[in-house]
Structure formats: structure tokens, C-alpha cells
Legacy VTK file of the C-alpha trace (Angstrom):
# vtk DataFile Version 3.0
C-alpha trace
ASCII
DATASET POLYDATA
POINTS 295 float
-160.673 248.533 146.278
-163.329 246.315 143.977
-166.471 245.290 145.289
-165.201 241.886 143.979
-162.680 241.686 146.236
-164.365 242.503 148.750
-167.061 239.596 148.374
-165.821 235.641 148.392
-165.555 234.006 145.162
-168.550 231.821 144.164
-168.676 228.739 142.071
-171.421 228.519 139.465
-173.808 226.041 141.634
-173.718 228.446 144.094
-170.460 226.658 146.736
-167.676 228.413 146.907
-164.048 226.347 146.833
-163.803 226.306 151.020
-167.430 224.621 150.975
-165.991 221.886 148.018
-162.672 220.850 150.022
-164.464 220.475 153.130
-166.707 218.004 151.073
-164.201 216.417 149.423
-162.475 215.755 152.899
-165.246 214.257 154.184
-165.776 211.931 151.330
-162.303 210.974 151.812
-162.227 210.314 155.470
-165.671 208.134 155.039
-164.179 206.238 152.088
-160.613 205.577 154.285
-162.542 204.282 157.341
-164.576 202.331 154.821
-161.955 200.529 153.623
-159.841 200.142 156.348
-163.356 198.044 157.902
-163.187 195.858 155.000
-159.480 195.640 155.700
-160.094 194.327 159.157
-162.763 192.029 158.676
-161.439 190.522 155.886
-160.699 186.760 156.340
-156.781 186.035 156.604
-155.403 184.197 153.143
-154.520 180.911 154.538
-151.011 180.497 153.513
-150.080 178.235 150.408
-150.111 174.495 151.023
-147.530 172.440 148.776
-149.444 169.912 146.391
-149.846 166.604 147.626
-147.914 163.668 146.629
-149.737 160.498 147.162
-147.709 157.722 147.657
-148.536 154.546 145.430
-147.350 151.201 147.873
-147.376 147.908 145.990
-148.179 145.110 148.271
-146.365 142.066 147.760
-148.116 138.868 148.880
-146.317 135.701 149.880
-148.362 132.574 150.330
-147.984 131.409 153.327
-145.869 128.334 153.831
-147.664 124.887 154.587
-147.321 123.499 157.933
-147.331 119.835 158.133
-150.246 118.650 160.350
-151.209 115.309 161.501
-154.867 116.312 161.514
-157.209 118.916 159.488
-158.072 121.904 161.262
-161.764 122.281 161.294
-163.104 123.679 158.212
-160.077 122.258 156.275
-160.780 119.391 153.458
-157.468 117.822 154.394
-154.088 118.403 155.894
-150.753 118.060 154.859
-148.940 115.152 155.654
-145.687 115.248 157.727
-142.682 114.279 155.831
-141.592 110.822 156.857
-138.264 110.588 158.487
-136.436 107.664 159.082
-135.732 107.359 162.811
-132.354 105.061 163.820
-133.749 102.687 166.694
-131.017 101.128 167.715
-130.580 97.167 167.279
-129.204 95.348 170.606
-125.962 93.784 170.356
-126.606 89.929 171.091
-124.133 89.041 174.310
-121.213 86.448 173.481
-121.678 83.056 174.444
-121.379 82.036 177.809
-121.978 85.740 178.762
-125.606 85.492 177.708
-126.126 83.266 180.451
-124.786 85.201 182.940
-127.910 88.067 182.052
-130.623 85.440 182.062
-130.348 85.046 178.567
-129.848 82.762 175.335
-128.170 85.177 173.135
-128.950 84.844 169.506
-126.090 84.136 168.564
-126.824 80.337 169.181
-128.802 78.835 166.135
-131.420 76.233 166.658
-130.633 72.223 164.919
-133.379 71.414 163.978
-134.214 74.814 162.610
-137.525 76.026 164.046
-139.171 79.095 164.531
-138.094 80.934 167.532
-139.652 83.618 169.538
-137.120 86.619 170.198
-137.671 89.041 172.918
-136.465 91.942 170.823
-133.262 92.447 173.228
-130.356 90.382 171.650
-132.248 87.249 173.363
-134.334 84.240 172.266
-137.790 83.512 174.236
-137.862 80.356 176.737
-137.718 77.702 176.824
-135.964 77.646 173.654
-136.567 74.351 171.720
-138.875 73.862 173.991
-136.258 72.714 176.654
-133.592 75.473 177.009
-133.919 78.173 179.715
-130.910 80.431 181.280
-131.357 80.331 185.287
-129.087 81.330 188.021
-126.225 82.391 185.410
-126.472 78.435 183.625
-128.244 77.120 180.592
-130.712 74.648 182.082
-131.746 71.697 179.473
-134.923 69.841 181.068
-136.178 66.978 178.839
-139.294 64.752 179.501
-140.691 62.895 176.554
-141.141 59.834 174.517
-140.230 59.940 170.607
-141.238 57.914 167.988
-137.739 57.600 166.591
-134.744 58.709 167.910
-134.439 62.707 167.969
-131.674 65.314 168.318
-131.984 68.397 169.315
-129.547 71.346 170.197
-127.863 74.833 169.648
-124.940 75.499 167.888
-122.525 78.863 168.019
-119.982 79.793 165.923
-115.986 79.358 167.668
-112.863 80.487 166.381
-111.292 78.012 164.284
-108.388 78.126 166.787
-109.130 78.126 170.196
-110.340 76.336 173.681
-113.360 75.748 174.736
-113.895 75.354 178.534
-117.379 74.186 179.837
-118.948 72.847 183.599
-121.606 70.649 183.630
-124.098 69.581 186.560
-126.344 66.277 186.013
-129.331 66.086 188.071
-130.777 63.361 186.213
-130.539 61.188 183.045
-132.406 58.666 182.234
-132.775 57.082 178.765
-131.382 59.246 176.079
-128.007 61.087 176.095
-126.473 64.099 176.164
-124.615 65.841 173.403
-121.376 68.021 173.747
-119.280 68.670 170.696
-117.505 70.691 167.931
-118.248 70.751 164.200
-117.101 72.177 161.229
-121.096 73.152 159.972
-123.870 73.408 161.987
-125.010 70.216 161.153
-124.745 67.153 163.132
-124.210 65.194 159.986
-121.020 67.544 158.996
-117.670 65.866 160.276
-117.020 66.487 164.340
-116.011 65.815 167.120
-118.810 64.599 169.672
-118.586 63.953 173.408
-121.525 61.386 174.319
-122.727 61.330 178.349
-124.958 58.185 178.419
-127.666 57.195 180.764
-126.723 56.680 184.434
-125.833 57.723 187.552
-125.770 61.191 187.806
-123.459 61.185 190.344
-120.853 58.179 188.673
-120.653 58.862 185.217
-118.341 58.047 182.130
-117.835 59.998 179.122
-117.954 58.732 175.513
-116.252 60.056 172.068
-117.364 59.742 168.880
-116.185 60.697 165.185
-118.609 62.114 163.324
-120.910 61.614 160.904
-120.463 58.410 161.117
-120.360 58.331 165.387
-117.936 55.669 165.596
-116.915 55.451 169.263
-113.473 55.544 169.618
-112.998 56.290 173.292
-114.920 55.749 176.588
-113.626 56.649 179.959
-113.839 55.375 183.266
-116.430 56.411 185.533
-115.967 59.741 187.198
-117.363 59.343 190.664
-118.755 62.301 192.434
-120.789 60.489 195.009
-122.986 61.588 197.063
-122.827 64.890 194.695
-123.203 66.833 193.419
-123.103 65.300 189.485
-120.566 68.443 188.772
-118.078 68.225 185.766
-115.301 69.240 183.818
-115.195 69.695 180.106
-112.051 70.914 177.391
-112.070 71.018 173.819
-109.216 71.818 172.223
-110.016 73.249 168.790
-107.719 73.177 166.018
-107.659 74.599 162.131
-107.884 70.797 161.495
-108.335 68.808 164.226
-110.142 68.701 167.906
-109.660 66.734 170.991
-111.144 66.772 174.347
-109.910 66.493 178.599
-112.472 65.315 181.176
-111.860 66.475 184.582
-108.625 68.417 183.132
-106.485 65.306 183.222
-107.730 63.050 181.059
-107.659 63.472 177.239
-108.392 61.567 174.050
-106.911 61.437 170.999
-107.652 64.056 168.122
-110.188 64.040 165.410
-109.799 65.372 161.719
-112.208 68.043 161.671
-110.396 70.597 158.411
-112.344 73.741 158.265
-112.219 77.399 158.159
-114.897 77.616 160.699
-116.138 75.571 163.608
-119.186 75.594 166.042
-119.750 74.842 169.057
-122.890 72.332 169.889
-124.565 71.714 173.222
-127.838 68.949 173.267
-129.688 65.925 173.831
-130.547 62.836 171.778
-133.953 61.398 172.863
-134.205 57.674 172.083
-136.844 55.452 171.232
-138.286 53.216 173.975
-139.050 54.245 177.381
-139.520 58.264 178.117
-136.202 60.238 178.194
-135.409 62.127 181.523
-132.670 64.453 180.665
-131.978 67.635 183.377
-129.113 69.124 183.365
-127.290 72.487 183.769
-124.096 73.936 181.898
-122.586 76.798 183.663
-118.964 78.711 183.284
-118.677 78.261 179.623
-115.576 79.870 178.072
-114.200 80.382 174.777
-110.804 81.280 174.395
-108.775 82.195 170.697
-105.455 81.013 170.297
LINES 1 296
295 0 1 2 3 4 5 6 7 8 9 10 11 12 13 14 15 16 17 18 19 20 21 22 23 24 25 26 27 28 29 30 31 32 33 34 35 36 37 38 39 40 41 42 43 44 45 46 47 48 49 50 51 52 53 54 55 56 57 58 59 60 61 62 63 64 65 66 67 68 69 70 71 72 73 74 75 76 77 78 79 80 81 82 83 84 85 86 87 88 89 90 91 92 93 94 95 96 97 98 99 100 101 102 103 104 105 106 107 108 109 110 111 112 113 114 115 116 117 118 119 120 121 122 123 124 125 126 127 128 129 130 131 132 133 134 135 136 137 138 139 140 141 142 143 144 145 146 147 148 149 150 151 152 153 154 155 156 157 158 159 160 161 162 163 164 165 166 167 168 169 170 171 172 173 174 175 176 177 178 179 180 181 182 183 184 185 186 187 188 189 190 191 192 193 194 195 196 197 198 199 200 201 202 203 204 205 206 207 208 209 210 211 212 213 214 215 216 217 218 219 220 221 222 223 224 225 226 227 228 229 230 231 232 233 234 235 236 237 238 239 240 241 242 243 244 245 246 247 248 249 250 251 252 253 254 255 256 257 258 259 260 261 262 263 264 265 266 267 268 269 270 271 272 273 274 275 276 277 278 279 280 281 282 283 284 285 286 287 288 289 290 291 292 293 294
């Protein structure tokens, strides 16, 4: 055998191969545990976030509605008024005749003669004493009348009747002197329009006649005989029987006159007093159960 085979093979730096692999194998196994550290300490890649969508919002402002006040809130130049409403009060219904006094009341449905200026109580009724001498009491109209006049003066309420119809009325007399009192049925409410007109003179309250005139022109065409109710009370009885075109009356149901031409569509009813000149007029009385009946 060679000598060369006998010795190992040398490089030409002086290694042989088995000293370069085991170099090599260390480099190798430095370099894969160096990179294997940077492997491991490496910060994770945080995973991929979708892009953002920002989301426009438009804002839509209303202005706020206004809010009627009766005052300004504080701070506030003014305030806005309330809208006006029309609230229904309701008007009173004025009671019939002859019911009014029943309440305590002179209904207006009665009209003053002379017209005058009448306070109203705001409830279908007239304030007392009306004319200064009407009052309702005790479920009657109650006339009192205590004066002197310079001429002779008539006052009284009217009320409008059916043109066809009865009228039925009770009167007490407590006293009457000078003047009279008037009961009758015309076809305006005017004492000078044409009418019927029942006259009580002065007198004993207790023994009293009745009188009845045509009207305007009061021309007495009947006078009865005296009803007495001594010692009293002074009460009485009065009809009217009311016609399209003529009226008559009964005293104390029995007696009766004859008719008067009173032609009109309407009629009215008139209850009063006549003050005369002279001596002062004492006139108290009381009308009571008045009733009104249509035909």
C-alpha cells in the first residue's frame, strides 16, 4: 500500500474535510437556535382589522312648538297669548207669568209702562221693588204705593197673552186710599192703545165695587155692586175672557160685563195703579194665583 493512503487527506489550510463538517454543523446549529429565538420573541401580527366606516348622521331640528302662556317665564321678553275661545254661558230662561211669582220673582217677561231702567238680577228676574213698588212675596206680586203726584200718574207692567185665551187672577186689598187700581187687557203695551180696563176705586177694602172702562178713551160703561167681604179678608175674583177681537170680564165668577172691541193679533196683559192728584195715594195690595190659559 501508498504512504498516501495510509495518512488522512489534508486540505490546503491545513483542516482536513472531518474538521470542516464538524464546523459547518456547528455554524448551523448556532444559526437554527438563533433564529428560532427571534422566532419566539417576535411580537404576534395582530390580525387585520376591517377599515372603518364612519357613519355621517344628519340631525334634523324642529322648532319647538309655542305654548300659549298667560305670563312670561322669567328671562322671556313676552309670552304668547292664549287663543281666545268663546265660552257658551248659558242665558236663564225667564219663568212664565204667574209662575215667576211662585219663585220669588218678577220674571222679565213683564215690561215696565212707563219704560224705565230696570235693574235685573242676571237670573231671568227683575230687581225689587220694581217700579219702585212691585215686589214678589209669599208666592204674590205685592204693589205698595205711598205718594203724592203732581198730576195724575200711571204706572204698571204689561205681559204678552195669547190672542185667544183666559185670564184668571185673585186679588187681596189691604188698603186703598185715593188713587185706583188698574187691571186690564190691551192690544199694545200702551195704555193709550184700545183695551179693555177693569178700574177698583178708592174704598173699603173689605166692600168694594168694580168698574169697566173702554179704552183710550176710558169711558165707563159698567160698574158693579159692591162685593162685600166683611170683616175680611178684601179677597177677590177676577176673569178676562180674551178674544181675537174682543174681551170681557166676570167678578166673583158670576158676574160679567159686556164685551169690548179690542181687534189685534196680539194682546197683553196689564196689572197697576193710577196715582191721582190731591191727597197722598195709599194703594197695597197683593195679586196671587194668576193663570193664563190658550184657547
Amino acid at each position: 500500500m501508498s504512504e498516501k493512503s495510509d495518512k488522512k487527506e489534508k486540505t490546503k489550510g491545513g483542516l482536513d474535510s472531518s474538521a470542516w463538517v464538524a464546523l459547518f454543523g456547528t455554524i448551523g446549529t448556532i444559526a437554527a437556535a438563533y433564529f428560532g429565538y427571534l422566532a419566539a420573541t417576535k411580537e404576534p401580527t395582530p390580525p387585520a382589522v376591517p377599515p372603518t366606516v364612519q357613519s355621517v348622521s344628519t340631525e334634523i331640528v324642529i322648532p319647538p312648538t309655542a305654548v300659549p302662556t298667560d305670563t312670561a317665564a322669567p328671562g322671556e321678553p313676552t309670552s304668547t297669548p292664549a287663543p281666545a275661545t268663546d265660552t257658551a254661558v248659558p242665558t236663564p230662561v225667564p219663568l212664565e207669568a204667574g209662575m215667576d211669582w211662585l219663585d220669588g220673582c218678577i220674571s222679565t217677561v213683564w215690561t215696565v209702562f212707563p219704560s224705565t231702567t230696570n235693574f235685573l238680577t242676571g237670573n231671568g228676574c227683575y230687581g225689587e221693588p220694581l217700579a219702585g213698588v212691585f215686589s214678589a212675596r209669599d208666592s204674590q206680586l205685592e204693589m205698595f204705593v205711598e205718594k203724592s203726584v203732581s198730576s195724575a200718574e200711571t204706572v204698571g207692567i204689561f205681559v204678552e197673552i195669547p190672542s185667544d185665551s183666559t185670564v184668571n187672577l185673585f186679588l187681596h186689598l189691604d188698603k186703598i186710599e185715593t188713587g185706583e187700581i188698574w187691571i186690564g187687557v190691551f192690544s199694545q203695551m200702551n195704555i193709550q192703545s184700545p183695551g179693555y180696563l177693569v178700574v177698583i176705586p178708592a174704598g173699603n177694602a173689605n166692600n168694594t165695587a168694580f168698574a169697566a172702562y173702554e179704552m183710550p178713551q176710558k169711558e165707563r160703561f159698567y160698574l158693579s155692586d159692591k162685593f162685600n167681604k166683611a170683616p175680611g179678608p178684601g179677597n177677590y175674583e177676577i176673569g178676562l175672557d180674551v178674544s181675537p177681537i174682543n174681551v170681557f170680564a166676570r167678578f166673583e165668577k158670576y158676574t160679567s160685563t159686556r164685551s169690548v172691541y179690542v181687534a189685534s193679533e196680539k194682546k197683553y196683559l196689564f196689572i197697576g195703579y193710577q196715582a191721582l192728584f190731591g191727597k197722598t195715594n195709599r194703594l197695597v195690595a197683593n195679586f196671587y194665583d194668576l193663570v193664563i190659559t190658550p184657547r
